[in-house]
N, C-alpha and C positions, 0 to 999 in steps of 0.2 A: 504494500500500500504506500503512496506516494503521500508525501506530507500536507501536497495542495490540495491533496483528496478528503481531506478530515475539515469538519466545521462542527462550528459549535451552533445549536438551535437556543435563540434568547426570546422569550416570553414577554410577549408585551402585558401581565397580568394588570394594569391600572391605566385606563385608556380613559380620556379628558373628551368631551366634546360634542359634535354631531356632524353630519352632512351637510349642512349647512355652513356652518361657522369653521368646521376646520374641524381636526383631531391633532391631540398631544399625546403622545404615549408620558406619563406621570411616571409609571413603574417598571420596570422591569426585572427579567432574575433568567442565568444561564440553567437552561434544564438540561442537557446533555453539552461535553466540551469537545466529543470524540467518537462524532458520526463519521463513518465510511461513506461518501455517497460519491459511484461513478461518475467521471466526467462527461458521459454519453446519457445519462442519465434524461429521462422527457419529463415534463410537469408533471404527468400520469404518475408517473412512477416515483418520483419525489413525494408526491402527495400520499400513494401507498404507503410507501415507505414509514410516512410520519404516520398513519396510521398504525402501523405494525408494530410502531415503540409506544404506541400509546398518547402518541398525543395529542394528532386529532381523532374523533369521534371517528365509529366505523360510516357513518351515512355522510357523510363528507365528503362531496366531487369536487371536483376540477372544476367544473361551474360555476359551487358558491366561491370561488375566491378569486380573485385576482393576483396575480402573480408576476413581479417586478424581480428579473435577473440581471446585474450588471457585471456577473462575472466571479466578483469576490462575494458580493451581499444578495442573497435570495430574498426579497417581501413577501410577506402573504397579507392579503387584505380581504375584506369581506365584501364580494361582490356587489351586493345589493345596493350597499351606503359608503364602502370606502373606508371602515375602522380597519387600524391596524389591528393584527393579531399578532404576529411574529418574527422573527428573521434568520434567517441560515448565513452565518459567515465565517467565508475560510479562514482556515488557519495556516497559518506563516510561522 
């Protein structure tokens, strides 16, 4: 396993805001430092994936979220309204 291949999943547990006016992520907290995730890897499958560790819901698609990759930092947001939930980022 290559070292650019491990990220850490950070929870955005304390989200500020609405649709409207904007969102702050207030809190957050590192739940895993030392995911494996391919670099060929598709949303699909990323999204499994977090499934499979628990921590998203098993009825959770691809659908509800929106999903911003720049490479190093993975977003997941919530389709409907735009709240953050989460982020995957590599580790260096």
């Amino acid at each position: 396993m290559a070292q650019n291949n491990m990220w850490t999943l950070v929870d955005y547990f304390d989200v500020w805001g609405n649709e409207e006016d904007g969102w702050e992520v207030n809190n957050l907290s590192t739940e895993f430092d030392d995911l494996y995730i391919d670099p060929e890897s598709t949303d699909e499958e990323i999204v499994a994936f977090l499934k499979d560790i628990g921590y998203f819901n098993r009825d959770v698609q691809v659908s509800d979220l929106e999903i911003w990759d720049d490479g190093d930092i993975i977003e997941f947001f919530k389709a409907d309204d735009g709240m953050p939930i989460c982020r995957l980022q590599r580790n260096y």
